[in-house]
Backbone as ProteinMPNN parsed JSONL, in Angstrom:
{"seq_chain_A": "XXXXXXXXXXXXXXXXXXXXXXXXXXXXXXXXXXXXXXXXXXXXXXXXXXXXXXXXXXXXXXXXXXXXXXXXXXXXXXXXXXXXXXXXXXXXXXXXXXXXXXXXXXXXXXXXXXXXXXXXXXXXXXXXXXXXXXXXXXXXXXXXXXXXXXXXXXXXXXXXXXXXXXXXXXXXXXXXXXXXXXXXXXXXXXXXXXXXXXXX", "coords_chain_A": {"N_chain_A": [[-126.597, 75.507, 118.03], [-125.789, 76.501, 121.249], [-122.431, 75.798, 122.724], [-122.847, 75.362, 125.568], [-125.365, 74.277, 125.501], [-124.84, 71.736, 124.356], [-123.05, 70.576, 125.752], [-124.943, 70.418, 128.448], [-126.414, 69.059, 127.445], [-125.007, 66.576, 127.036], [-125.171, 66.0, 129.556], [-127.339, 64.669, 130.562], [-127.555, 62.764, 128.134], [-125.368, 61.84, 129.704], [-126.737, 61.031, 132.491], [-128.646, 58.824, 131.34], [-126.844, 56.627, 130.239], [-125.89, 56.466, 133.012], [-128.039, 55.202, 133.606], [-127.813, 52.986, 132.878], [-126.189, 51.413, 134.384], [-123.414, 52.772, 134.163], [-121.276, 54.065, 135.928], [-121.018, 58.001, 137.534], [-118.801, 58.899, 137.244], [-117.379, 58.369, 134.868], [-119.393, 58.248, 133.159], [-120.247, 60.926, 132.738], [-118.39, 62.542, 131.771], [-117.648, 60.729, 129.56], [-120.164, 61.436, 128.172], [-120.41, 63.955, 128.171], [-118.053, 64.514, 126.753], [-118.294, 63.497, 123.686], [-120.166, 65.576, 123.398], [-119.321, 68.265, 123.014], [-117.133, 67.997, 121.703], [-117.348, 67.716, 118.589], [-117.275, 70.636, 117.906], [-114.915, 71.501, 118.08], [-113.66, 72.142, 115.406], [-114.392, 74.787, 115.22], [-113.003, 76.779, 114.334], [-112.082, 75.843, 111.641], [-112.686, 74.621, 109.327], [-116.02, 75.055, 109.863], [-118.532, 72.53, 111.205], [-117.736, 70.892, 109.23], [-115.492, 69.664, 109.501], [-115.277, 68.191, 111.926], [-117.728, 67.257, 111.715], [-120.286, 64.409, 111.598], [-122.824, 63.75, 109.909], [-124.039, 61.247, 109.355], [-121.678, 59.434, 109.491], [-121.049, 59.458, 112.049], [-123.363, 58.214, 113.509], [-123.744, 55.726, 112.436], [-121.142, 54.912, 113.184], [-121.57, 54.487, 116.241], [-123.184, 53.04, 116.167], [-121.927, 50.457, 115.7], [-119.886, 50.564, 117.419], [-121.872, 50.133, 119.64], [-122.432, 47.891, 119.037], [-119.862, 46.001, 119.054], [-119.849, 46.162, 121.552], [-121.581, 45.1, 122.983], [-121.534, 42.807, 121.947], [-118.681, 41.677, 123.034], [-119.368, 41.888, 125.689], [-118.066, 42.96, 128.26], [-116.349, 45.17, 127.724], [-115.333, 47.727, 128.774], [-113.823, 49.782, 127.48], [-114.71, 49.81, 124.856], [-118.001, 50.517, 125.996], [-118.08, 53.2, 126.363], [-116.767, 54.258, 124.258], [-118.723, 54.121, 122.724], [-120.967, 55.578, 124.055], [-119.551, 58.236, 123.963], [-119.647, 58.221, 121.414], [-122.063, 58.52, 120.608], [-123.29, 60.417, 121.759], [-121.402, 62.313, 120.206], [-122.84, 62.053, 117.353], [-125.826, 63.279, 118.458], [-124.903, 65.867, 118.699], [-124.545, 66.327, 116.4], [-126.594, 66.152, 114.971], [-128.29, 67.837, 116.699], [-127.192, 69.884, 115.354], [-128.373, 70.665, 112.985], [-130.978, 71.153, 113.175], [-131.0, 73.789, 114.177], [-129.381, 76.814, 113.645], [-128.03, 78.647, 110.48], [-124.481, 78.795, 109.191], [-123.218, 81.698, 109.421], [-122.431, 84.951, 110.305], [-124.45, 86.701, 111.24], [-126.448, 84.633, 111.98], [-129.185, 84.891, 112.617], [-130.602, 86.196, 110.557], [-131.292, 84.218, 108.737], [-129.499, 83.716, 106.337], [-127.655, 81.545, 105.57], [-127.418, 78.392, 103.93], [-126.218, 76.31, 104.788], [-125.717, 74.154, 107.162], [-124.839, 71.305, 108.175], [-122.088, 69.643, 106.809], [-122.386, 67.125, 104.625], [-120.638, 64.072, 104.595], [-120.665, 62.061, 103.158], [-122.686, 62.093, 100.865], [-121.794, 64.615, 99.661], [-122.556, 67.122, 100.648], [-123.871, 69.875, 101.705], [-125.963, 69.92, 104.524], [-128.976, 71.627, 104.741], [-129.953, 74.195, 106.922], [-132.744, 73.81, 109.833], [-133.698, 75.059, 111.684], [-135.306, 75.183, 113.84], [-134.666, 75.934, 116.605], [-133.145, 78.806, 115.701], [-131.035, 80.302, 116.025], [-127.578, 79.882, 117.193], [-127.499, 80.798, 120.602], [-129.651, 82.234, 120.645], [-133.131, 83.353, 122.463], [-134.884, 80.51, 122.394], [-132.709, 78.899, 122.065], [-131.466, 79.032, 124.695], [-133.758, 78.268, 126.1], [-134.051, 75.659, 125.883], [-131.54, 74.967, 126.626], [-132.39, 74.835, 129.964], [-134.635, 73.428, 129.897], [-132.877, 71.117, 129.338], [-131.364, 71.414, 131.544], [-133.6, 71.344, 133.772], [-133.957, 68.281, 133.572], [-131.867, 66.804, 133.744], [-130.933, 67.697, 136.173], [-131.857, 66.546, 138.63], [-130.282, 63.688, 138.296], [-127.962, 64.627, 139.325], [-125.692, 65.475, 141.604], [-123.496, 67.718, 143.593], [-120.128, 68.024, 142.831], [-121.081, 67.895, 139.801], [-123.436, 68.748, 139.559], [-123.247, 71.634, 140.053], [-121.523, 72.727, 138.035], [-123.362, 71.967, 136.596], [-125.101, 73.972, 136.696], [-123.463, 75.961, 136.503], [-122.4, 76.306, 133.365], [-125.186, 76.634, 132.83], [-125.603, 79.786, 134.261], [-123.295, 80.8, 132.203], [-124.607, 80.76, 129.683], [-126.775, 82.402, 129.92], [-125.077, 84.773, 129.975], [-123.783, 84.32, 127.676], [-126.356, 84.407, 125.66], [-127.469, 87.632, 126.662], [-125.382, 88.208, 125.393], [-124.848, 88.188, 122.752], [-125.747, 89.401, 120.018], [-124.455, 91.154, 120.214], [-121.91, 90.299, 119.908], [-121.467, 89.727, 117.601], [-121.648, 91.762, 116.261], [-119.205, 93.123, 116.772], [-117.387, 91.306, 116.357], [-116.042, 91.546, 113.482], [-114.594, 93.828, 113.834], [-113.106, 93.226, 115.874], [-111.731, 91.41, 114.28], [-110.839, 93.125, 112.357], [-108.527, 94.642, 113.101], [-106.215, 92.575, 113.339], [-102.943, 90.888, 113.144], [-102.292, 90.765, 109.465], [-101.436, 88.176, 108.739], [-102.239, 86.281, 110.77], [-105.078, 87.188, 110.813], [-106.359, 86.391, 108.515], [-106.071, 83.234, 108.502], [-108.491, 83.254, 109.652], [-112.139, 82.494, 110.185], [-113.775, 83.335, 107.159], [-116.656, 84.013, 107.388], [-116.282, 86.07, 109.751], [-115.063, 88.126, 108.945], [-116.148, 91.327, 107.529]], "CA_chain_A": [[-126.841, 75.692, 119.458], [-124.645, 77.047, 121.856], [-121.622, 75.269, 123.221], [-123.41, 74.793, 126.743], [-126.713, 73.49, 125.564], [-124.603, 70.874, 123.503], [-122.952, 69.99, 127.006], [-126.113, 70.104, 128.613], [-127.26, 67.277, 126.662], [-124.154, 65.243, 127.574], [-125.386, 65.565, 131.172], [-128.508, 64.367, 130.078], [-126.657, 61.648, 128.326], [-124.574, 60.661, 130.729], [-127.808, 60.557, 133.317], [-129.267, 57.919, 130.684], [-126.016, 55.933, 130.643], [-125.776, 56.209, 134.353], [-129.345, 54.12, 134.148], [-127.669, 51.469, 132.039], [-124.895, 50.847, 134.964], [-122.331, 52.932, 134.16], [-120.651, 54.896, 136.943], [-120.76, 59.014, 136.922], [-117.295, 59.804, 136.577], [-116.9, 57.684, 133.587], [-120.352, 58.732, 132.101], [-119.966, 62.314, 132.554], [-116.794, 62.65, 131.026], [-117.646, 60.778, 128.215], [-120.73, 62.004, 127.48], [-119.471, 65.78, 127.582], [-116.71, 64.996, 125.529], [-118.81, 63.958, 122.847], [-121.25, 66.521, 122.746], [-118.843, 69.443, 122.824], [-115.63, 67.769, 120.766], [-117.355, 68.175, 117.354], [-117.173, 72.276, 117.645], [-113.507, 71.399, 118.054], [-113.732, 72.24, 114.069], [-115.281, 76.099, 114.914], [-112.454, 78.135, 113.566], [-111.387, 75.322, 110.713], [-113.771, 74.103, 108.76], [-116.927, 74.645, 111.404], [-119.444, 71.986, 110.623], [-117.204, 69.817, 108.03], [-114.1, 68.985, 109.616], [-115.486, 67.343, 112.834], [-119.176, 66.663, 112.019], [-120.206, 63.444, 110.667], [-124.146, 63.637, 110.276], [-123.712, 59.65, 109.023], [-120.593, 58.555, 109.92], [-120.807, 59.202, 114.085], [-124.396, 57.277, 113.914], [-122.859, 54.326, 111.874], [-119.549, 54.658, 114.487], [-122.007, 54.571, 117.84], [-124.208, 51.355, 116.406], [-120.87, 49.3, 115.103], [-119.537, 50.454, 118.988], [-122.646, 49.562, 120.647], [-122.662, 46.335, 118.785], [-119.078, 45.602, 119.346], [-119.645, 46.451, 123.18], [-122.77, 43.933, 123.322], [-120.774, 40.955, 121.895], [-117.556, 41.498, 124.337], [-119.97, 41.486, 126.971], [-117.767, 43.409, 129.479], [-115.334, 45.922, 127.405], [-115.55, 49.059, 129.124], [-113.696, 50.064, 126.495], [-116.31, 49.792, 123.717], [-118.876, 51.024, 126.311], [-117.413, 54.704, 126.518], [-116.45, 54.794, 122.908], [-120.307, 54.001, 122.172], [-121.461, 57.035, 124.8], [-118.581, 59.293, 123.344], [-119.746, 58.79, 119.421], [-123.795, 58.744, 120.347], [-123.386, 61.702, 122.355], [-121.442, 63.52, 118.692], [-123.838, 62.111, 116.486], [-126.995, 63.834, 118.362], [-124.761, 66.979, 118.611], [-124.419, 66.869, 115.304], [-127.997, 65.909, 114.453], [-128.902, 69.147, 116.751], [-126.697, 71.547, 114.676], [-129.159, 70.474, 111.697], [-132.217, 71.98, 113.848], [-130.624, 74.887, 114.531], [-129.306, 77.718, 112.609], [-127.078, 77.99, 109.459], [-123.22, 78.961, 109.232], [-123.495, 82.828, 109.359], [-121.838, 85.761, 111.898], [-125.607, 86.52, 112.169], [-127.695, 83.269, 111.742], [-131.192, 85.136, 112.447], [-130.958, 87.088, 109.427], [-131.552, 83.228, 108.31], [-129.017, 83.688, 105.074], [-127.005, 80.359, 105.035], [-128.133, 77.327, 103.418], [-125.584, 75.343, 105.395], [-126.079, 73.463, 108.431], [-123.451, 70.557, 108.732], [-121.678, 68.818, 106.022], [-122.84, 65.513, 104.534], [-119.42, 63.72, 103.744], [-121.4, 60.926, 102.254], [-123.264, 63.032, 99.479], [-120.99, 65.432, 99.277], [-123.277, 68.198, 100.087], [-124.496, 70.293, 102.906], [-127.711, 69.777, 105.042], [-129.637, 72.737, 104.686], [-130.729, 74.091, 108.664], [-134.078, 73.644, 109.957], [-134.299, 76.449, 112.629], [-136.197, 74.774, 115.096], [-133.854, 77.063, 117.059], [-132.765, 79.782, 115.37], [-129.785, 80.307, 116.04], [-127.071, 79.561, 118.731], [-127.698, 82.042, 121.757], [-130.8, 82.7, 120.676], [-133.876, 82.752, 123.803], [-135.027, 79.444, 122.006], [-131.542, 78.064, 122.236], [-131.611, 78.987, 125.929], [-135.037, 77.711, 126.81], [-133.444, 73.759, 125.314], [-130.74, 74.588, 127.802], [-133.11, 75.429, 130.993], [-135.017, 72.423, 129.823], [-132.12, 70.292, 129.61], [-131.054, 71.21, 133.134], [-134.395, 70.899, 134.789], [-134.333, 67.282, 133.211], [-130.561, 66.345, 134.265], [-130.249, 67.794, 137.932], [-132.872, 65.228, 139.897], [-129.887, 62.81, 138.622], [-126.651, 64.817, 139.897], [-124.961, 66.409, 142.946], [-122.078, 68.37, 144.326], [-119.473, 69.46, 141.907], [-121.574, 67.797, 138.374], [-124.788, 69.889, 140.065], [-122.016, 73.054, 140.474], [-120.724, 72.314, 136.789], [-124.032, 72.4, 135.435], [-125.09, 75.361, 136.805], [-122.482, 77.283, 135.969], [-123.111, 76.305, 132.161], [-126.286, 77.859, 132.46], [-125.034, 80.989, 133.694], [-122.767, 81.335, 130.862], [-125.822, 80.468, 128.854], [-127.232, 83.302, 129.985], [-124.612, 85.724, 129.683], [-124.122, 84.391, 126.05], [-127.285, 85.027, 124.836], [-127.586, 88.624, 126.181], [-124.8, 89.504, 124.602], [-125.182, 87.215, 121.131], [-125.691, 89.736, 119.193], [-123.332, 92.951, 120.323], [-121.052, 89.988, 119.965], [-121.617, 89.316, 116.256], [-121.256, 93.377, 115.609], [-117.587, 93.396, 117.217], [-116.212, 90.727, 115.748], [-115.249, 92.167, 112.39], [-114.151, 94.658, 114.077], [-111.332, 93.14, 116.066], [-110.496, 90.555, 113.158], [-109.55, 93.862, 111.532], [-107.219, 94.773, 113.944], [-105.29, 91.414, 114.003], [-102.12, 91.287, 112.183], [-102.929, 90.194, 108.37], [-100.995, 86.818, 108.845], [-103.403, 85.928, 111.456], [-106.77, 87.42, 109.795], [-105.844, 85.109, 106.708], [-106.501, 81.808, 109.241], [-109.973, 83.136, 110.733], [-113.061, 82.081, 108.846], [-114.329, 84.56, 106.672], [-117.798, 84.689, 108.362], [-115.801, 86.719, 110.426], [-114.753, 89.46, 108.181], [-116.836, 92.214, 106.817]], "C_chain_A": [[-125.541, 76.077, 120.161], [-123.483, 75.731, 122.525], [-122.286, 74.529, 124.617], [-124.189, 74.003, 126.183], [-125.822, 71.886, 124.945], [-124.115, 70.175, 124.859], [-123.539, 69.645, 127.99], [-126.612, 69.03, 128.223], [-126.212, 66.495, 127.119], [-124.387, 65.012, 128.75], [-126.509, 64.521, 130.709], [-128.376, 62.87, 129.609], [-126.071, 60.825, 129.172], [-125.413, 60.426, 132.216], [-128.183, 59.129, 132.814], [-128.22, 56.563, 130.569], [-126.441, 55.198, 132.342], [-126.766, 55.273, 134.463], [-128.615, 53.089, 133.771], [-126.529, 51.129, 133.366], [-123.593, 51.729, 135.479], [-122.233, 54.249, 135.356], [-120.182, 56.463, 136.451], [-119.482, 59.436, 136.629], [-116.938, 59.313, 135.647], [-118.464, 58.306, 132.697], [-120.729, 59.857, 131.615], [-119.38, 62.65, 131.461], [-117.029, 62.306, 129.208], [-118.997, 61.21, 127.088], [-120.645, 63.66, 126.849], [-118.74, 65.537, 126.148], [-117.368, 64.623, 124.153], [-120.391, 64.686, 122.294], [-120.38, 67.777, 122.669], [-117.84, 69.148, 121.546], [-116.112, 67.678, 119.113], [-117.31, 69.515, 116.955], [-116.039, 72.352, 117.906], [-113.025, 72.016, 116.964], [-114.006, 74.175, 114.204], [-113.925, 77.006, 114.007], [-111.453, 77.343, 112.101], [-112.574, 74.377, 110.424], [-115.198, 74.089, 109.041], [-117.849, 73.645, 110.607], [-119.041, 70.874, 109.337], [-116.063, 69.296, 108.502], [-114.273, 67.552, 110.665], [-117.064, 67.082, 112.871], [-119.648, 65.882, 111.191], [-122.275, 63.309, 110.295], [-124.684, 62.036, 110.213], [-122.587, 58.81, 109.226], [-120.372, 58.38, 111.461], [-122.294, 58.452, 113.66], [-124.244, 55.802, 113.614], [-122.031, 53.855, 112.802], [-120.413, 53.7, 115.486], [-122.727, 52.779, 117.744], [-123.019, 50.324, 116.522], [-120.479, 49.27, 116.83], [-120.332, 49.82, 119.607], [-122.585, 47.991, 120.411], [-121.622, 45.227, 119.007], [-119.42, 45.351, 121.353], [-120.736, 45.158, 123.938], [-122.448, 42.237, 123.171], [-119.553, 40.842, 122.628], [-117.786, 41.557, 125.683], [-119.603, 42.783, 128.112], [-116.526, 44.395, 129.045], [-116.328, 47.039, 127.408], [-115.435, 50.332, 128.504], [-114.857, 51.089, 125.894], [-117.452, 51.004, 124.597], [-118.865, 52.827, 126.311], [-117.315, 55.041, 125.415], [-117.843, 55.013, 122.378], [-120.832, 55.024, 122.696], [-121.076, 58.609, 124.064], [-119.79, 59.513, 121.611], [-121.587, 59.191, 119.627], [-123.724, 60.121, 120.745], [-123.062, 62.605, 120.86], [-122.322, 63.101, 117.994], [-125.663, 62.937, 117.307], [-126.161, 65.123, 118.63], [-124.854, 67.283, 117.215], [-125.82, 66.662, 114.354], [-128.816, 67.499, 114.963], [-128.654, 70.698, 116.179], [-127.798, 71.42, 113.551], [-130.49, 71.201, 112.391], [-131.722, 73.234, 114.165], [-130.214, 75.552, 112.881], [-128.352, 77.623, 111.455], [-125.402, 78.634, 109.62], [-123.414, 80.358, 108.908], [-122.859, 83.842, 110.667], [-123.326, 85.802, 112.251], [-126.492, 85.737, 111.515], [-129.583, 84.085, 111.953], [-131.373, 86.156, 111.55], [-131.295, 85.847, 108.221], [-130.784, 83.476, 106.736], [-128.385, 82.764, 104.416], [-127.943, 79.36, 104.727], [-127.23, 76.353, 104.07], [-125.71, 75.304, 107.004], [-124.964, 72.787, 108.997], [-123.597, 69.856, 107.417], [-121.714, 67.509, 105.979], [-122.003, 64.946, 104.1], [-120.138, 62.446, 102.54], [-121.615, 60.771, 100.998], [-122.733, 64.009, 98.714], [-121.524, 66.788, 99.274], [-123.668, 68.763, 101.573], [-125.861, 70.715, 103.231], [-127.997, 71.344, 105.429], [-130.165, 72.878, 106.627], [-131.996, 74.5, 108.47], [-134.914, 74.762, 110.477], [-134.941, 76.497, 113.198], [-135.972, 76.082, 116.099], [-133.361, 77.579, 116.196], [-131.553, 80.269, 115.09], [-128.835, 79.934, 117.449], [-127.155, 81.149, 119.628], [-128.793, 82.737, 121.35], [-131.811, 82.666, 121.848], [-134.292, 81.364, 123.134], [-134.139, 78.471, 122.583], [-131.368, 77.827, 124.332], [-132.924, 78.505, 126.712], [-134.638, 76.038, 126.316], [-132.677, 73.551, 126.839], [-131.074, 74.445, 129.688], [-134.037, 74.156, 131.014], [-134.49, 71.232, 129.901], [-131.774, 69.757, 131.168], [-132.169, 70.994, 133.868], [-134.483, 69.275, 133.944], [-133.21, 66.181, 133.902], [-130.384, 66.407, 135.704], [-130.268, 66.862, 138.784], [-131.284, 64.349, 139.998], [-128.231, 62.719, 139.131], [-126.63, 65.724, 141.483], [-123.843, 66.561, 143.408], [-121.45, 69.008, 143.192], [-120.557, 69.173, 140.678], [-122.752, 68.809, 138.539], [-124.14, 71.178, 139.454], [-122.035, 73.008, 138.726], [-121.794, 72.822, 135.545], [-124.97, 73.569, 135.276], [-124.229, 76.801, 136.096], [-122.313, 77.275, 134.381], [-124.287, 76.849, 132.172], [-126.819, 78.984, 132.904], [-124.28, 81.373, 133.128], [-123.571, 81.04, 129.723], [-126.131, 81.705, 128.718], [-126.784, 84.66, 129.263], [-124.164, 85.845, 128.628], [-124.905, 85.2, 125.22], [-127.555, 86.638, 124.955], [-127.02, 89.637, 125.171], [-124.369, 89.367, 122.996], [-125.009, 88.238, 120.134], [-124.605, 91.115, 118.986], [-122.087, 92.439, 119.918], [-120.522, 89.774, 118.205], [-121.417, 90.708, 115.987], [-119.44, 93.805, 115.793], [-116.602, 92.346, 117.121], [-115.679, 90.784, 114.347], [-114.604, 92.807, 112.63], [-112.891, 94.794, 115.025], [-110.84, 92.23, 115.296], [-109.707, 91.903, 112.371], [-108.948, 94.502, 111.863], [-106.398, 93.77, 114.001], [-104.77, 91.051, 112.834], [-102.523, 90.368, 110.84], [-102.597, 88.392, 108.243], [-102.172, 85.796, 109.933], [-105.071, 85.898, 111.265], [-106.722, 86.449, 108.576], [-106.383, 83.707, 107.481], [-107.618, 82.507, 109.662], [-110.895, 82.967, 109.822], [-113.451, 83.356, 107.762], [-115.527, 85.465, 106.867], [-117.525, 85.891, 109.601], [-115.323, 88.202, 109.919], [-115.355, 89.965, 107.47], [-115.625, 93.249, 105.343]], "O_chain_A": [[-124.422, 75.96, 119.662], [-124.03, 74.653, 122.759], [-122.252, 73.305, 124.745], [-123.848, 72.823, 126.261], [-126.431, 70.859, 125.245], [-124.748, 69.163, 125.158], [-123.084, 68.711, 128.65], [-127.229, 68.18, 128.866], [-126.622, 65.513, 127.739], [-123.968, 63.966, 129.246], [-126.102, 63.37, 130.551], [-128.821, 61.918, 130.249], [-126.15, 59.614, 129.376], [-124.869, 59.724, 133.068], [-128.105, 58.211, 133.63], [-128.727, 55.464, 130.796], [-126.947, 54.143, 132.725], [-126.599, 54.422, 135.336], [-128.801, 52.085, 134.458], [-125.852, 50.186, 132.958], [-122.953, 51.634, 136.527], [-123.049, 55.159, 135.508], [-119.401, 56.633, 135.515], [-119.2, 60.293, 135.791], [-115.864, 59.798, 135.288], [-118.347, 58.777, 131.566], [-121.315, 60.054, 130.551], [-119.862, 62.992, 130.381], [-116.82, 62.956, 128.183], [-118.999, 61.298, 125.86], [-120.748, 64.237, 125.766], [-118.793, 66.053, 125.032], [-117.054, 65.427, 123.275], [-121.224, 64.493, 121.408], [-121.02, 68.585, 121.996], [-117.76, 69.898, 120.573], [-115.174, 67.561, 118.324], [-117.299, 69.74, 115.744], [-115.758, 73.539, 118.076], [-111.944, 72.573, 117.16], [-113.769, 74.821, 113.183], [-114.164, 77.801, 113.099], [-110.478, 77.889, 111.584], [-113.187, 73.611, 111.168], [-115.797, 73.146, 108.523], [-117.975, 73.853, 109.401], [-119.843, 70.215, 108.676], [-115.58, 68.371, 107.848], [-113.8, 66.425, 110.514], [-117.618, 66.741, 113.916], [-119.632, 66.238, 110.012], [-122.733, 62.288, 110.809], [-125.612, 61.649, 110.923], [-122.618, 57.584, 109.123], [-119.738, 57.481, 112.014], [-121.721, 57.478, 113.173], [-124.546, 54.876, 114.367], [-122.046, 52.705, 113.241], [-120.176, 52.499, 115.624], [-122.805, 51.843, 118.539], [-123.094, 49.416, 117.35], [-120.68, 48.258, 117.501], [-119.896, 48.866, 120.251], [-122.657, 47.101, 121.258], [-121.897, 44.033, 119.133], [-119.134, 44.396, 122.074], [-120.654, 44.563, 125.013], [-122.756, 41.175, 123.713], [-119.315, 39.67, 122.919], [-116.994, 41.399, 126.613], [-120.463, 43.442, 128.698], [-115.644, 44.511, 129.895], [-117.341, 47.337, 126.774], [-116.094, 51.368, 128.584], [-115.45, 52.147, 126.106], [-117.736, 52.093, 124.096], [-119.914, 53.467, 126.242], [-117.716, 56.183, 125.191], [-118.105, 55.982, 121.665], [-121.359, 55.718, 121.827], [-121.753, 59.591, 123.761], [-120.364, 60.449, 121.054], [-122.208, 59.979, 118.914], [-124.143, 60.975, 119.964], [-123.897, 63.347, 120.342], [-123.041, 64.081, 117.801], [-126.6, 63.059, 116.517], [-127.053, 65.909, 118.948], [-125.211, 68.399, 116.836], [-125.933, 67.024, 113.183], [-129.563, 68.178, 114.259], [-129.183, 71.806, 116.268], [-128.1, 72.563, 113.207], [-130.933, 72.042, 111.609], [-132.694, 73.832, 114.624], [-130.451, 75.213, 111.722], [-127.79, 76.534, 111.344], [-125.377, 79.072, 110.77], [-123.931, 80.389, 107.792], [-122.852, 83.455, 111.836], [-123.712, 85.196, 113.251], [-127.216, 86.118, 110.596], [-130.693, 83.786, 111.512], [-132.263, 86.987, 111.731], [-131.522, 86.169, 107.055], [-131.606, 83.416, 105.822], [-128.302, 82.734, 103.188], [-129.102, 79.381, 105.142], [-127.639, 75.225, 103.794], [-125.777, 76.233, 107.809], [-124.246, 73.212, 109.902], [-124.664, 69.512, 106.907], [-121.292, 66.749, 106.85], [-122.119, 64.97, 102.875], [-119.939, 62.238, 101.344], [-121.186, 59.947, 100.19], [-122.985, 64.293, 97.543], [-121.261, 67.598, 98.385], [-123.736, 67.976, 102.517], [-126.643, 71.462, 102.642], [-127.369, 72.047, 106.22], [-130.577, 71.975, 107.356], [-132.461, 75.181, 107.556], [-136.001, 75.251, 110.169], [-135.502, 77.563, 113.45], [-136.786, 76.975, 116.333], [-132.859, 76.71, 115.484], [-131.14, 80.602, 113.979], [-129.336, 79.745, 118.557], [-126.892, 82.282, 119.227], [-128.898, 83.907, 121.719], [-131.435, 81.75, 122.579], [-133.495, 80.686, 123.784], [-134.446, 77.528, 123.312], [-131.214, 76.797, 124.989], [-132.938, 78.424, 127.94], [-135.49, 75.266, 126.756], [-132.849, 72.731, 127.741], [-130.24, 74.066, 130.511], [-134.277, 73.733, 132.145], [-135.126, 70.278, 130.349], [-131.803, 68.676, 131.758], [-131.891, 70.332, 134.868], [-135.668, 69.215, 133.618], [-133.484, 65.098, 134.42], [-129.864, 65.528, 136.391], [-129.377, 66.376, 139.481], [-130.809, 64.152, 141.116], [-127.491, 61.751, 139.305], [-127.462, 66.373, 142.117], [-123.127, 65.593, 143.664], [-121.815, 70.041, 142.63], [-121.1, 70.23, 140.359], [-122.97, 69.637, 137.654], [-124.565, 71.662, 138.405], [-123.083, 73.526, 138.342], [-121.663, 73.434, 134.486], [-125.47, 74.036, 134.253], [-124.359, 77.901, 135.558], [-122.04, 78.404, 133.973], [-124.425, 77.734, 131.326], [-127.897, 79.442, 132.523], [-124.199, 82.593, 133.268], [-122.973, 81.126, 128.65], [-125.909, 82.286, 127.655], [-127.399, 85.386, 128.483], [-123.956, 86.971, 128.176], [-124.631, 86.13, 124.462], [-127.823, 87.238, 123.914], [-127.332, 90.67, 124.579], [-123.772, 90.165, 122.274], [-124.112, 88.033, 119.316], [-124.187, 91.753, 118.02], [-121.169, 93.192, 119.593], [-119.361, 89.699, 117.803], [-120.645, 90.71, 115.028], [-118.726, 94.549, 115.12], [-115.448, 92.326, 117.55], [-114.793, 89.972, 114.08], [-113.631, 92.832, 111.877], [-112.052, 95.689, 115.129], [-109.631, 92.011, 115.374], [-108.558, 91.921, 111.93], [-108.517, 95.289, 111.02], [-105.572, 93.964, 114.894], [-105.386, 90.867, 111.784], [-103.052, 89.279, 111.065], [-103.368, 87.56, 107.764], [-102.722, 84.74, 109.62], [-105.932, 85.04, 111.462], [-107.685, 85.989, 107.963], [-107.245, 83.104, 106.842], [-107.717, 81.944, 110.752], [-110.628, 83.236, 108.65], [-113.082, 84.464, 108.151], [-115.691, 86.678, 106.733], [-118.423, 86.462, 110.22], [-115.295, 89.214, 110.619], [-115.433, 89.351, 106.406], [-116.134, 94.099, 104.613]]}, "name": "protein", "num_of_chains": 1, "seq": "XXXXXXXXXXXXXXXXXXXXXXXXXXXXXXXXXXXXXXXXXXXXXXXXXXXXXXXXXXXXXXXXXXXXXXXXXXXXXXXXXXXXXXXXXXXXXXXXXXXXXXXXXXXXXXXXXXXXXXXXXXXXXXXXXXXXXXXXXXXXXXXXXXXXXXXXXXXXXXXXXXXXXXXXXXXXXXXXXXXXXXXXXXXXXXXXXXXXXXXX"}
């Protein structure tokens, strides 16, 4: 899924927080940060360096459970938002498409790396791919689900994620044709670090 929709859901998140108590500028924040900070990994390793498909759901319970017996560590409570939020980003890269420049030619068998097993989860393709219309009808669904519970700049914020949603997906695929085409313009020391999905 695309970068937005994954932030999208942290609104969404941090709405569902917000029921439990917690105050938006602390639930925002940390729900964003972990729904975007596992694509931290995109140009090093994507999908294995920072995605745990079993180790952030393990993290979020041990947090929540720490956060439930200290009663009142705010701490804990944020760290528990932070890791739930990456473990369903990284549960939604598994519905989505596979590791590929173009994912709807459906050719990868990889999804996100299972450190556990040692093996990678095959994608589902609920969605298709990221910036696909699919991928953008999650994000359109997200936001009519999130807004009711924001306003001013987080409203502003999440708008403007889903017009760069938009202007993603039209251009998804012209974008996947022209990026071989400036990795092989970029000096060889530099093309050597970019993934290889990247080079034709």
């Amino acid at each position: 899924m695309m970068a937005t929709t994954h932030a999208l859901v942290g609104f969404v998140l941090g709405a569902v927080a917000m029921g439990f108590g917690l105050p938006a500028h602390l639930a925002v924040p940390a729900a964003v940060l972990g729904s975007v900070v596992p694509d931290l990994d995109l140009y090093y390793g994507h999908r294995r360096t920072l995605h745990y498909p079993i180790g952030f759901p393990l993290a979020a319970v041990g947090s929540g459970t720490l956060a439930i017996l200290a009663g009142d560590s705010l701490a804990l409570v944020l760290a528990t938002v932070v890791l739930f939020a990456a473990a369903v980003h990284v549960g939604l890269d598994v519905l989505g498409g596979g590791l590929e420049l173009r994912p709807w030619e459906g050719t990868s068998d990889r999804a996100v790396y299972d450190h556990v097993r040692g093996r990678w989860i095959p994608p589902r393709r609920w969605v298709p791919y990221d910036g696909s219309p699919e991928d953008l009808a999650v994000a359109g669904v997200l936001t009519t689900f999130a807004a009711p519970f924001y306003d001013g700049v987080w409203l502003t914020l999440m708008l403007v994620l889903v017009g760069i949603s938009f202007v993603y997906v039209a251009l998804r695929r012209r974008l996947a044709a022209y990026a071989p085409v400036v990795v092989g313009r970029l000096p060889q020391t530099v093309r050597e670090r970019v993934p290889g999905r990247y080079v034709e």
